[in-house]
Biopython code that builds the backbone (N, CA, C, O; Angstrom):
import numpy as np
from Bio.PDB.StructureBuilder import StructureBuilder

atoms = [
    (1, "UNK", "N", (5.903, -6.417, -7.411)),
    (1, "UNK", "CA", (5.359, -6.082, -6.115)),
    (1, "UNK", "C", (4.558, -7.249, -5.549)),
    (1, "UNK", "O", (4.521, -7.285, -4.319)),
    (2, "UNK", "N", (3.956, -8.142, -6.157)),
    (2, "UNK", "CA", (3.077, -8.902, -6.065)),
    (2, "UNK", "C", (4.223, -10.383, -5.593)),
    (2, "UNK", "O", (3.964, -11.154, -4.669)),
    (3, "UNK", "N", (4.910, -10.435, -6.088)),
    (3, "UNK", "CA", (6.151, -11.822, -5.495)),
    (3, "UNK", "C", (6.792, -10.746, -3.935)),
    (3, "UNK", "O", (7.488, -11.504, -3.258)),
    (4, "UNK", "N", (6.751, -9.817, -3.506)),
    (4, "UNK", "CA", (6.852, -9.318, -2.333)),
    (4, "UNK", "C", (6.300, -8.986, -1.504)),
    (4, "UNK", "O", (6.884, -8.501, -0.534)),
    (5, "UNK", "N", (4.659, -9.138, -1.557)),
    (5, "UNK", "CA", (3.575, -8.863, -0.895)),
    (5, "UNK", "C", (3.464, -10.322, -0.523)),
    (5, "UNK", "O", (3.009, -10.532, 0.602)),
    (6, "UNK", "N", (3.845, -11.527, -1.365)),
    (6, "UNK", "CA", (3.264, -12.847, -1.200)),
    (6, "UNK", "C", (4.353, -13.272, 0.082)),
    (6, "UNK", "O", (4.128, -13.918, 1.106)),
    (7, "UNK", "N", (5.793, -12.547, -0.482)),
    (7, "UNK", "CA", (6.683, -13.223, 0.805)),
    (7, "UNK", "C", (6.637, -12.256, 2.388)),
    (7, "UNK", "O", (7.161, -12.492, 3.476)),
    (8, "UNK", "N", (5.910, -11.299, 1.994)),
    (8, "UNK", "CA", (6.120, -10.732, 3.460)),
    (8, "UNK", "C", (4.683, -11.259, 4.135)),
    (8, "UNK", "O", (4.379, -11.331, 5.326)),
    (9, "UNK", "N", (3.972, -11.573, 3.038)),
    (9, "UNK", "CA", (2.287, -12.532, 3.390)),
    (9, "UNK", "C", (2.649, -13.475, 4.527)),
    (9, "UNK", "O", (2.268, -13.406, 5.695)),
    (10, "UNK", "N", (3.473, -14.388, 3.953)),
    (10, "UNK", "CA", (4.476, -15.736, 4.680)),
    (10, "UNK", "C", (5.450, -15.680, 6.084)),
    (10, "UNK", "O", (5.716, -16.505, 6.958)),
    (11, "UNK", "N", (5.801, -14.392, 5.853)),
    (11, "UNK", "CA", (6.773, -13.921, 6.975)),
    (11, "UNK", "C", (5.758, -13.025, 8.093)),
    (11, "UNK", "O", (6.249, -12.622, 9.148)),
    (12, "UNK", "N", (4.576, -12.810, 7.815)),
    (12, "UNK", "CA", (3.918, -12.799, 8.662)),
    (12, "UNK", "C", (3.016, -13.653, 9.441)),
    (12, "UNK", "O", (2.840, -13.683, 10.659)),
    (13, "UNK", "N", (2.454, -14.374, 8.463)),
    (13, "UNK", "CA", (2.395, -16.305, 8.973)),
    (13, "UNK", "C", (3.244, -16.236, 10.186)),
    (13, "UNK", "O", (3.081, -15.823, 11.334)),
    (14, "UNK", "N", (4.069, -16.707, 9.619)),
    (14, "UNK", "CA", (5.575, -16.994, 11.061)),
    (14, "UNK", "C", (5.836, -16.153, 11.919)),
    (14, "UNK", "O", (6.238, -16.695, 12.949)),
    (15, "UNK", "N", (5.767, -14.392, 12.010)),
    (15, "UNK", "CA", (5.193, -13.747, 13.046)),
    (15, "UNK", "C", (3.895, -14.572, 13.504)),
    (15, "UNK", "O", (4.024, -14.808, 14.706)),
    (16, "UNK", "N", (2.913, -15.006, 13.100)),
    (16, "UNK", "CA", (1.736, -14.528, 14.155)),
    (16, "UNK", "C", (2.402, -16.359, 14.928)),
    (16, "UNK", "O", (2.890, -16.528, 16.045)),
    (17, "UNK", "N", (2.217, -17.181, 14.088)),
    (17, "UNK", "CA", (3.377, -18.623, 14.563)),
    (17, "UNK", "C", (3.987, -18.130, 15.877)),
    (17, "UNK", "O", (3.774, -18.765, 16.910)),
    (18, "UNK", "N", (4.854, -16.851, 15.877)),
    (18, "UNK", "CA", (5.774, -16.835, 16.723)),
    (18, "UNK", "C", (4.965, -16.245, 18.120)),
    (18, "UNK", "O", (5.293, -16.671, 19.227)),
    (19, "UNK", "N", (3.896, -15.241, 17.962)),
    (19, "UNK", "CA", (3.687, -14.732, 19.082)),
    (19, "UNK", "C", (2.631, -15.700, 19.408)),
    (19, "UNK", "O", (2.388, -15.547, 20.605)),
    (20, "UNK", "N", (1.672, -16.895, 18.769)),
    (20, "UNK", "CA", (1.173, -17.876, 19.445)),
    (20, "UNK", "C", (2.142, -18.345, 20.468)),
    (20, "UNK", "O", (2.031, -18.212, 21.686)),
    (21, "UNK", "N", (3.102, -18.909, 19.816)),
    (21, "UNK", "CA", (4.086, -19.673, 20.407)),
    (21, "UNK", "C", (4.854, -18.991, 21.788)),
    (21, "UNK", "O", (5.520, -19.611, 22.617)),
    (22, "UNK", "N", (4.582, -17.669, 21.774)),
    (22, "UNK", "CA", (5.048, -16.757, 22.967)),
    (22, "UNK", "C", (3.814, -16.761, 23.997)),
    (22, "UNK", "O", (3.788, -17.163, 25.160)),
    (23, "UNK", "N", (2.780, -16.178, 23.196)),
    (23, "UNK", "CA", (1.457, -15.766, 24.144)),
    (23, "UNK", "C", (0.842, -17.458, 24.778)),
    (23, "UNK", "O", (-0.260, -17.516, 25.322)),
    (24, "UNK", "N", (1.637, -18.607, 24.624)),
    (24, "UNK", "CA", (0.835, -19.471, 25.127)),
    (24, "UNK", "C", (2.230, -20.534, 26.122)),
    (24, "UNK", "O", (2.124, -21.567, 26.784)),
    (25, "UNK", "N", (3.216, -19.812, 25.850)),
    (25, "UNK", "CA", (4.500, -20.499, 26.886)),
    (25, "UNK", "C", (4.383, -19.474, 27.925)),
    (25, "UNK", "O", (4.664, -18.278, 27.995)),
    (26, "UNK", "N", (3.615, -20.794, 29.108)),
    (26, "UNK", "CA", (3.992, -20.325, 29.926)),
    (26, "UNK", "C", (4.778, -19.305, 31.436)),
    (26, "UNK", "O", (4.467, -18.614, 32.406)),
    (27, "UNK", "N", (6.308, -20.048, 30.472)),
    (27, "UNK", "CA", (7.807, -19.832, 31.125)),
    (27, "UNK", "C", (7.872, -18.089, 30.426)),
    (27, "UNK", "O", (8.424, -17.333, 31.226)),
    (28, "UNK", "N", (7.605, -17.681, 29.667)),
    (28, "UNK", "CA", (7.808, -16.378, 28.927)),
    (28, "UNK", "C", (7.290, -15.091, 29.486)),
    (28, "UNK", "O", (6.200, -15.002, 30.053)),
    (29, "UNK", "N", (8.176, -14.029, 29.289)),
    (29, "UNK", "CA", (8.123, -12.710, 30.342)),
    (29, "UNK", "C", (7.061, -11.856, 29.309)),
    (29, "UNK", "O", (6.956, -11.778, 28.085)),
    (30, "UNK", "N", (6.381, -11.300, 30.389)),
    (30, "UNK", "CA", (5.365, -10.067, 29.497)),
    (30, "UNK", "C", (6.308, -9.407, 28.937)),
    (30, "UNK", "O", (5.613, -8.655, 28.254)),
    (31, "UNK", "N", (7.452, -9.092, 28.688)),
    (31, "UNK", "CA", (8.287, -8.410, 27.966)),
    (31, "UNK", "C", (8.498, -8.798, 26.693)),
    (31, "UNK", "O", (8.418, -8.041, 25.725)),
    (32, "UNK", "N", (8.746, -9.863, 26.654)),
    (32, "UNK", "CA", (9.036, -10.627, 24.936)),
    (32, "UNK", "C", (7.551, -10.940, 24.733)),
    (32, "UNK", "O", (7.501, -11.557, 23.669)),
    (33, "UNK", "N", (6.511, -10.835, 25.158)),
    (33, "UNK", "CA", (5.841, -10.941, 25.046)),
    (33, "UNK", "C", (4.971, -9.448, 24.048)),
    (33, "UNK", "O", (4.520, -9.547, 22.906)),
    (34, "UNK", "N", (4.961, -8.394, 24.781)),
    (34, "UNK", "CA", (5.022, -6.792, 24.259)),
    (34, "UNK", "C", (5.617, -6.645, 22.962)),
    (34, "UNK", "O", (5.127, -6.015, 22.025)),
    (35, "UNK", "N", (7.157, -7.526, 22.971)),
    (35, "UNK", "CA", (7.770, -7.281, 22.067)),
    (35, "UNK", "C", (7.766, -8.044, 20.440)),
    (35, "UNK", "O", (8.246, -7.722, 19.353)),
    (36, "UNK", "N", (7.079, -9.033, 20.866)),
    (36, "UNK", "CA", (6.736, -9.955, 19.784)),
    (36, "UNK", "C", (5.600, -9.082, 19.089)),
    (36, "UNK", "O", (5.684, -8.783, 17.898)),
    (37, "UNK", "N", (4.181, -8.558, 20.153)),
    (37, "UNK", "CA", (3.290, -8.287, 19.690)),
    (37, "UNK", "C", (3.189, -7.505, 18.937)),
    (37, "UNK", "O", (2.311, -7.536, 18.076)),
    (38, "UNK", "N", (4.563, -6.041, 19.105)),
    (38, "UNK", "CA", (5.117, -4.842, 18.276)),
    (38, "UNK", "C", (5.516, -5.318, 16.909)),
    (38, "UNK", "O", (5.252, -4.709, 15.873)),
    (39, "UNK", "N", (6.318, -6.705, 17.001)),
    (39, "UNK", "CA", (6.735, -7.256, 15.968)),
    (39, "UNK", "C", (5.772, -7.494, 14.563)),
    (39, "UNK", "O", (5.946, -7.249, 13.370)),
    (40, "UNK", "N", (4.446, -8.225, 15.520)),
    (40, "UNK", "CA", (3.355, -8.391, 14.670)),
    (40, "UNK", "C", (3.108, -7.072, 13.896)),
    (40, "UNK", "O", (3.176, -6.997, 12.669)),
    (41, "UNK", "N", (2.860, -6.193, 14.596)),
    (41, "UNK", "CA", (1.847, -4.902, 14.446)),
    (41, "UNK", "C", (3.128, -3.934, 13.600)),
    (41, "UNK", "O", (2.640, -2.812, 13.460)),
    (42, "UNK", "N", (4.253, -3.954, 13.126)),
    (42, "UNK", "CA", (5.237, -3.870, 12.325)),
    (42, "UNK", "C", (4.941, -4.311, 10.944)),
    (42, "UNK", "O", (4.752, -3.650, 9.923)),
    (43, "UNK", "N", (4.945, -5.714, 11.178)),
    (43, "UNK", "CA", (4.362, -6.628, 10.029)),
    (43, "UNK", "C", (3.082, -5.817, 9.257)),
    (43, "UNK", "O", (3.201, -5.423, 8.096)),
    (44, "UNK", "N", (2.140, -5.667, 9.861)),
    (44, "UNK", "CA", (0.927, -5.322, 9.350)),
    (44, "UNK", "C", (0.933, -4.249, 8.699)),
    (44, "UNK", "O", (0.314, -4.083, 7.648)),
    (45, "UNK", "N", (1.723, -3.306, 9.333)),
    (45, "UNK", "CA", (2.058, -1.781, 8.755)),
    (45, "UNK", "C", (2.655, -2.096, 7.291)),
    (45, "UNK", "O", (2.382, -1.788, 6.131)),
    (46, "UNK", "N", (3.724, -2.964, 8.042)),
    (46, "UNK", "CA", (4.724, -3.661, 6.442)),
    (46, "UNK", "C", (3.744, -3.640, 4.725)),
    (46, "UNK", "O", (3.884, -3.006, 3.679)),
    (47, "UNK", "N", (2.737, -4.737, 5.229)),
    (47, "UNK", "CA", (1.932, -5.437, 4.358)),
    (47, "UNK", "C", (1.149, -4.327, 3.737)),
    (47, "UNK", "O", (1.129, -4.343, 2.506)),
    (48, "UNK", "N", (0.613, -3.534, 4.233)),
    (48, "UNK", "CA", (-0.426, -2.203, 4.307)),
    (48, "UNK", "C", (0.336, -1.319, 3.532)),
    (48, "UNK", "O", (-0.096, -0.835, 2.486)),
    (49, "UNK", "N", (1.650, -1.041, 4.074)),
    (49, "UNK", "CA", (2.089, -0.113, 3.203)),
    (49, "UNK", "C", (2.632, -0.745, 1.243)),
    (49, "UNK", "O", (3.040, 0.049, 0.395)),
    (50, "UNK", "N", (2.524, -1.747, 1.081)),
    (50, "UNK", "CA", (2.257, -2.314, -0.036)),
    (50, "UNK", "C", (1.497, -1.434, -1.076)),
    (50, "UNK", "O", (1.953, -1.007, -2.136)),
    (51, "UNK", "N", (0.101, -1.227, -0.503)),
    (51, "UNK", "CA", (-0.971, -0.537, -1.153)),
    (51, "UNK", "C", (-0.582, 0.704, -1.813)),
    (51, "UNK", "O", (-0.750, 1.005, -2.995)),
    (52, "UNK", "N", (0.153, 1.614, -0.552)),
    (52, "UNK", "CA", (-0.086, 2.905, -0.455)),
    (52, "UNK", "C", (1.431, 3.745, -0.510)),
    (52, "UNK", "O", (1.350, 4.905, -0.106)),
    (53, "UNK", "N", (2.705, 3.325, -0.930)),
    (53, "UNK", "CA", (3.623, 3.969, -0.692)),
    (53, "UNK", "C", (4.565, 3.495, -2.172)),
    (53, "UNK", "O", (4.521, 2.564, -2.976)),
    (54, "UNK", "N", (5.286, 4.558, -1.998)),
    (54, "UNK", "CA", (6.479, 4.307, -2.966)),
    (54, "UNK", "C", (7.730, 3.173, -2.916)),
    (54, "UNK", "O", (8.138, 2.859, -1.797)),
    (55, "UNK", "N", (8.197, 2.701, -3.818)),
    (55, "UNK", "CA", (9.444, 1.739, -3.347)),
    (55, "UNK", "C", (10.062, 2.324, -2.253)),
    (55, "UNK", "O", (10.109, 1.558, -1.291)),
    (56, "UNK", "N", (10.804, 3.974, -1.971)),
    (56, "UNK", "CA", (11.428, 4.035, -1.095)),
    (56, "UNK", "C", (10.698, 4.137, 0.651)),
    (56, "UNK", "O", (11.521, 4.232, 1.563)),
    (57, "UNK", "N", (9.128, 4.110, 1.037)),
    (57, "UNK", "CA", (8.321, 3.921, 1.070)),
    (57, "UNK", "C", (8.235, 2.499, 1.866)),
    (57, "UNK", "O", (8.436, 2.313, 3.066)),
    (58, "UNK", "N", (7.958, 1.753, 1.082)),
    (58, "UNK", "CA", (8.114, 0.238, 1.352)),
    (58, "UNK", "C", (9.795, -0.243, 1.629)),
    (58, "UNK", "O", (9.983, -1.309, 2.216)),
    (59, "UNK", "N", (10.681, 0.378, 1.294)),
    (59, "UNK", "CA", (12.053, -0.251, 2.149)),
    (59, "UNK", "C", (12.029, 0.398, 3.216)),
    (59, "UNK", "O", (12.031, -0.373, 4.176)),
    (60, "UNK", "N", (12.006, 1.552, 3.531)),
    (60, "UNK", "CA", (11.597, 1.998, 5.246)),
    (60, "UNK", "C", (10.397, 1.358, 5.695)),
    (60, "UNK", "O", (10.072, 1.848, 6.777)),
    (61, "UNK", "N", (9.629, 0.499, 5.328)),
    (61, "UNK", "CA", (8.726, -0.267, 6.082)),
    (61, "UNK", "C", (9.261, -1.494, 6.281)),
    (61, "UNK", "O", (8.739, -2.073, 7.235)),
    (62, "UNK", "N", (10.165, -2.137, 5.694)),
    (62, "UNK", "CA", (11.163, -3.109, 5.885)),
    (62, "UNK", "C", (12.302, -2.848, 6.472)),
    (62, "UNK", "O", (13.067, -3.692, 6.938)),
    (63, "UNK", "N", (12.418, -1.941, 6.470)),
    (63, "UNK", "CA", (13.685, -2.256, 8.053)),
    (63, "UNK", "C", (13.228, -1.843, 9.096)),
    (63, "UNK", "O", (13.740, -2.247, 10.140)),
    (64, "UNK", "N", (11.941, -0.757, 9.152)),
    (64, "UNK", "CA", (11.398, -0.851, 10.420)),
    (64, "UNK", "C", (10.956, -2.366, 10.751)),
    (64, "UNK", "O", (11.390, -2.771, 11.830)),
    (65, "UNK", "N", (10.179, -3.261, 10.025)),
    (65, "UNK", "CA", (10.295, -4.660, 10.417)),
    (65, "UNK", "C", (11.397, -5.476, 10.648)),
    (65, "UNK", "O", (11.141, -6.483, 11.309)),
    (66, "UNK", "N", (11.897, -5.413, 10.494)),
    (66, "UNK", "CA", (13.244, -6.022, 10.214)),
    (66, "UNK", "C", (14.568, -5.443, 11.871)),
    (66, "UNK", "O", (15.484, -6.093, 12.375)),
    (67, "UNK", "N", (14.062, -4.074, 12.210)),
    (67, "UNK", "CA", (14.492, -3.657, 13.422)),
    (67, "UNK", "C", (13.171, -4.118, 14.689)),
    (67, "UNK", "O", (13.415, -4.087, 15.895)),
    (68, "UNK", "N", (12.309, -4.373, 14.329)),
    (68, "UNK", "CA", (11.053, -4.792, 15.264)),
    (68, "UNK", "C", (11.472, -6.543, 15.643)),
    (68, "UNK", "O", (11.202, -7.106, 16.704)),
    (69, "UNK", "N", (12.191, -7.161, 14.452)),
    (69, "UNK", "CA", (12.852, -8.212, 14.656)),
    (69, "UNK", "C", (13.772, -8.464, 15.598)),
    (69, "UNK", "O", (13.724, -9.207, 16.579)),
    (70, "UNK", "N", (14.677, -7.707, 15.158)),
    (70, "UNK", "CA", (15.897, -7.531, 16.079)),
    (70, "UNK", "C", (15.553, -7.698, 17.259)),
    (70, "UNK", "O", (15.827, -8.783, 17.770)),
    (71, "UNK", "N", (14.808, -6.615, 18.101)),
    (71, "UNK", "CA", (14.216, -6.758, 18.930)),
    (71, "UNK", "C", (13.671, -8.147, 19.851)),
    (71, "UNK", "O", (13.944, -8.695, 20.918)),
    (72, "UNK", "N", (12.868, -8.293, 18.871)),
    (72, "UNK", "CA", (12.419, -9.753, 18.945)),
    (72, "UNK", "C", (13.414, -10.641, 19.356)),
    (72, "UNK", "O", (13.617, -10.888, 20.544)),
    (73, "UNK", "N", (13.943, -11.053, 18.583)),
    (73, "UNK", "CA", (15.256, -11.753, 18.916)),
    (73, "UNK", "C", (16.219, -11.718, 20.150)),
    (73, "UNK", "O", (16.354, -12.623, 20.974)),
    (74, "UNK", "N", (17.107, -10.058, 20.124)),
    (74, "UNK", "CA", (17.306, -10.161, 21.479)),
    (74, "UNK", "C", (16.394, -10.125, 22.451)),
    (74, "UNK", "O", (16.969, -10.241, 23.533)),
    (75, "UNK", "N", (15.366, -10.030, 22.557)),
    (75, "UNK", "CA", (13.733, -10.451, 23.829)),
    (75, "UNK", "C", (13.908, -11.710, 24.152)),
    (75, "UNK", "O", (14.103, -11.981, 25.337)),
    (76, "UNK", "N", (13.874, -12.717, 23.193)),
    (76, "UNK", "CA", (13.774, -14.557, 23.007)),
    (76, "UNK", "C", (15.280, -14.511, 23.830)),
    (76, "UNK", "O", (15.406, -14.845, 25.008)),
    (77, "UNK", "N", (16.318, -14.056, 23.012)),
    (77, "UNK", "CA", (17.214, -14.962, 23.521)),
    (77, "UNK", "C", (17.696, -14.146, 25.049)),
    (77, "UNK", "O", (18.765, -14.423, 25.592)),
    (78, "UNK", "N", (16.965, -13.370, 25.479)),
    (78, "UNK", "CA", (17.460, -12.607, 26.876)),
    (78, "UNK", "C", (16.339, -13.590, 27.872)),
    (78, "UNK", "O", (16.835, -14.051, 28.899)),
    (79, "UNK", "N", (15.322, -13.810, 27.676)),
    (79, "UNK", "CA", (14.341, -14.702, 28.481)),
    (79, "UNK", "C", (14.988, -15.709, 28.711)),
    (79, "UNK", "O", (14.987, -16.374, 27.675)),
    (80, "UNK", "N", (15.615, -16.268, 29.582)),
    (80, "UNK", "CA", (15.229, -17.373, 31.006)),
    (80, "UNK", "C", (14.669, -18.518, 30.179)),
    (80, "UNK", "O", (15.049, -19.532, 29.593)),
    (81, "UNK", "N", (13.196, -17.593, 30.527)),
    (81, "UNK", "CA", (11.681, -18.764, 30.685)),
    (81, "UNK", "C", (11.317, -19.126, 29.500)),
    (81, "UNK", "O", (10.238, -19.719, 29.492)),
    (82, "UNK", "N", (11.990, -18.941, 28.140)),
    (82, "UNK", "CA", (10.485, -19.018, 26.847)),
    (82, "UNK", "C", (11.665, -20.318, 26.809)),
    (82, "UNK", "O", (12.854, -20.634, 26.852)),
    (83, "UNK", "N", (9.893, -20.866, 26.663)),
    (83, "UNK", "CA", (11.153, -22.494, 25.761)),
    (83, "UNK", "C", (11.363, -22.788, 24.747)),
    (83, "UNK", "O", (10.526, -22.175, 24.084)),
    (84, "UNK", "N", (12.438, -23.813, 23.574)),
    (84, "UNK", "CA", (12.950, -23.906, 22.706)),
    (84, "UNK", "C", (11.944, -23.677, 21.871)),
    (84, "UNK", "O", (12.424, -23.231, 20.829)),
    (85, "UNK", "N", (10.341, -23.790, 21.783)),
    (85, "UNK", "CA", (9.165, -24.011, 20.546)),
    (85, "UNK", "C", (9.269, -22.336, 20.413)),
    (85, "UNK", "O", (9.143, -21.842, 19.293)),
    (86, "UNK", "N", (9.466, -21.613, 21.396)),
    (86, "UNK", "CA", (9.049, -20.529, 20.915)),
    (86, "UNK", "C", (10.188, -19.628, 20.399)),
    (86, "UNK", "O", (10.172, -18.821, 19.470)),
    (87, "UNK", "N", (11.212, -19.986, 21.268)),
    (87, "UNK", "CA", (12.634, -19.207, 20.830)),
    (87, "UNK", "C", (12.511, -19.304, 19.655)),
    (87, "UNK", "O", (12.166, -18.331, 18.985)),
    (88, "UNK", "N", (12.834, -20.834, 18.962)),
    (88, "UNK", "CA", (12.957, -21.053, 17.490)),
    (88, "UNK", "C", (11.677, -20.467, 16.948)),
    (88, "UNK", "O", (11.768, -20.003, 15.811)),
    (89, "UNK", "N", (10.695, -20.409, 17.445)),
    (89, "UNK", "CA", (9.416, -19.459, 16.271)),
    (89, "UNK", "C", (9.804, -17.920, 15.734)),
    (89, "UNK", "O", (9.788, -17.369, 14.633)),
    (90, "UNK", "N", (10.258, -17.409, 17.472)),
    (90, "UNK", "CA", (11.025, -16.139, 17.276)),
    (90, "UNK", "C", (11.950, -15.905, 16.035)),
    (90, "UNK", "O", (11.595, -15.336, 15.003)),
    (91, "UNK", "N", (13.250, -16.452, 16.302)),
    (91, "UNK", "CA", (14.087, -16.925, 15.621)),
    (91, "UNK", "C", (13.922, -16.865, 14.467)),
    (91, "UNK", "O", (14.344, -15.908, 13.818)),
    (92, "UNK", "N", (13.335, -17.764, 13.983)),
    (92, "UNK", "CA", (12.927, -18.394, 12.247)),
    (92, "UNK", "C", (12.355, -17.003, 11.592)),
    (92, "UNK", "O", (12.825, -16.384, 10.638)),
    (93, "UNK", "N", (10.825, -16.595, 12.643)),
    (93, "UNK", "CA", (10.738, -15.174, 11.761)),
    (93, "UNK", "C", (11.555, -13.701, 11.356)),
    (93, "UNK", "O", (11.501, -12.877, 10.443)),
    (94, "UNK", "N", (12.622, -13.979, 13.069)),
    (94, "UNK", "CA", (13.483, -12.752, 12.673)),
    (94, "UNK", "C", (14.387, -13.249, 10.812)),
    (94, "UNK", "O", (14.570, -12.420, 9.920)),
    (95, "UNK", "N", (14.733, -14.579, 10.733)),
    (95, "UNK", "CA", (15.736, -14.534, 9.596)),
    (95, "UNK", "C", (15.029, -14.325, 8.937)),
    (95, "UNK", "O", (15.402, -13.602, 8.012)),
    (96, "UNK", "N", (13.891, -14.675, 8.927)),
    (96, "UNK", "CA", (12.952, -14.428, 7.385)),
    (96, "UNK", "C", (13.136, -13.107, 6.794)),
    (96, "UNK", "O", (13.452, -12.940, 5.616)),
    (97, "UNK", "N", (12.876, -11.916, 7.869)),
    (97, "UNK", "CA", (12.797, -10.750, 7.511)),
    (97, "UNK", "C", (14.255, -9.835, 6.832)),
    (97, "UNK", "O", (14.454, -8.957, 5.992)),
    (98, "UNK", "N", (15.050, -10.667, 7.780)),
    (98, "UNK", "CA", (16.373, -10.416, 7.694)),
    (98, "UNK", "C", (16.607, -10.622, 5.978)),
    (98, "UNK", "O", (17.137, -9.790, 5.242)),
    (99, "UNK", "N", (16.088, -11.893, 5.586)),
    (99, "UNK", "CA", (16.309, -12.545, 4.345)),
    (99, "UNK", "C", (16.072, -11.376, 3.354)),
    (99, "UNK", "O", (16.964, -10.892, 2.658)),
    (100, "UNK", "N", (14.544, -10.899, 3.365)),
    (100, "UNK", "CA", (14.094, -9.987, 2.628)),
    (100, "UNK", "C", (14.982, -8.354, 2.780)),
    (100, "UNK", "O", (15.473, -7.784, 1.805)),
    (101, "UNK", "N", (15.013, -8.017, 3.670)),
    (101, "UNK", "CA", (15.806, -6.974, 3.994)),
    (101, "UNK", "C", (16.970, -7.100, 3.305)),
    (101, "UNK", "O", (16.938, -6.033, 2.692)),
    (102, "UNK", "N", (17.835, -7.558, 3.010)),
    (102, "UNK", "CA", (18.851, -8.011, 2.529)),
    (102, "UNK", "C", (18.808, -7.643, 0.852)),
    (102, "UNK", "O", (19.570, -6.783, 0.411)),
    (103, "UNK", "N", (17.848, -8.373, -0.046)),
    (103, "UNK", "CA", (17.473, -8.398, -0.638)),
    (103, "UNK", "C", (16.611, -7.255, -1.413)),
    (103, "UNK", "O", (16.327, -7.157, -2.607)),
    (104, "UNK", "N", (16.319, -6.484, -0.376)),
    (104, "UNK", "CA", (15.646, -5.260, -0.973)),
    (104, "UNK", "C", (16.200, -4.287, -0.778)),
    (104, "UNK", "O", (15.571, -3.230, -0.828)),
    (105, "UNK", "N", (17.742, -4.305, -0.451)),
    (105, "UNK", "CA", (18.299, -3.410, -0.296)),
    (105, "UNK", "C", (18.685, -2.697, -1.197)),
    (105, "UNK", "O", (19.024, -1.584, -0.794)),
    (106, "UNK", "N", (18.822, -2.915, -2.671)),
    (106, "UNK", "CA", (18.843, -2.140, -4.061)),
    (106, "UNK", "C", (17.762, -1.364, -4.298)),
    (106, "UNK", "O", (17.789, -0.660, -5.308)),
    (107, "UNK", "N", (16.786, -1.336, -3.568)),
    (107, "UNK", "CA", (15.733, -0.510, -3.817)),
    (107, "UNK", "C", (16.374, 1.511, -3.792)),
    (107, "UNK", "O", (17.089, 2.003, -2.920)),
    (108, "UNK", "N", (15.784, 2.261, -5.066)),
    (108, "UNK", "CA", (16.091, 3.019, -5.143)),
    (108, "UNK", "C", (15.881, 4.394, -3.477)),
    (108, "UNK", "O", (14.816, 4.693, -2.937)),
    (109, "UNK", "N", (16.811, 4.736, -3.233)),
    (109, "UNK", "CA", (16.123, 6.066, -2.291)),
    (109, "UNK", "C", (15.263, 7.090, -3.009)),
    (109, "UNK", "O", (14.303, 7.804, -2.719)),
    (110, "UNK", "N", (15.797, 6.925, -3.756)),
    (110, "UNK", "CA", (14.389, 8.174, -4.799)),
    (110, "UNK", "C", (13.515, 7.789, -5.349)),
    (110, "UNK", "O", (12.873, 8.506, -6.117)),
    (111, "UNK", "N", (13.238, 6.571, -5.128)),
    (111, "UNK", "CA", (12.161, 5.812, -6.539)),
    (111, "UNK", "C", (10.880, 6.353, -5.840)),
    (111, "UNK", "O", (10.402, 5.874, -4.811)),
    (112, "UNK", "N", (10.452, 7.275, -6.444)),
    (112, "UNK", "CA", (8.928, 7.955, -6.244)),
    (112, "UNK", "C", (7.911, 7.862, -7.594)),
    (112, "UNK", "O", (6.775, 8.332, -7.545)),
]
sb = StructureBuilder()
sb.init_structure("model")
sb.init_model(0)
sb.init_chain("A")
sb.init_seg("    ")
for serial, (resi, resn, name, xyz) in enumerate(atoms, 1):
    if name == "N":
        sb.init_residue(resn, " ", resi, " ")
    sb.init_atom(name, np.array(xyz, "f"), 0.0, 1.0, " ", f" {name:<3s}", serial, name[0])
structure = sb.get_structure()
């Protein structure tokens, strides 16, 4: 649990990376803007539920992040205005999550 608390630690790094990188471009719509911030506040739930939930628990807190991504992503790449620093911030954190998601997908549905 502790090598998965450290990488979603990191992948939230690069969320908050990403919504600097949103909340301070200019060119960028209050929309991806909303949507990044959900992204964050996903994350946090993510990390939190670490403490307090079961494996099956913590993989529904990872794909709700991991769909808060998505999001994210199509937001960045539907904007016009956000420029390349932030797209790619977007970007980079959606794969991250993606990465883990992937990866934790053997997690039991019953493991209580």
């Amino acid at each position: 649990m502790k090598a998965l608390f450290e990488r979603l630690a990191i992948i939230d790094n690069e969320i908050s990376r990403a919504l600097k990188a949103v909340e301070t471009d200019a060119g960028s719509s209050p929309v991806l803007d909303a949507v990044v911030k959900e992204f964050k506040n996903k994350s946090k739930k993510t990390l939190d539920s670490l403490n307090t939930a079961d494996a099956w628990g913590i993989r529904e807190a990872i794909v709700e992040l991991e769909q808060a991504a998505d999001s994210a992503k199509v937001a960045v790449e539907a904007d016009a205005g956000a420029t390349e620093r932030a797209r790619k911030a977007v970007l980079d954190a959606h794969m991250s999550i993606c990465i883990v998601k992937n990866e934790t997908a053997s997690m039991p549905k019953n493991a209580r």
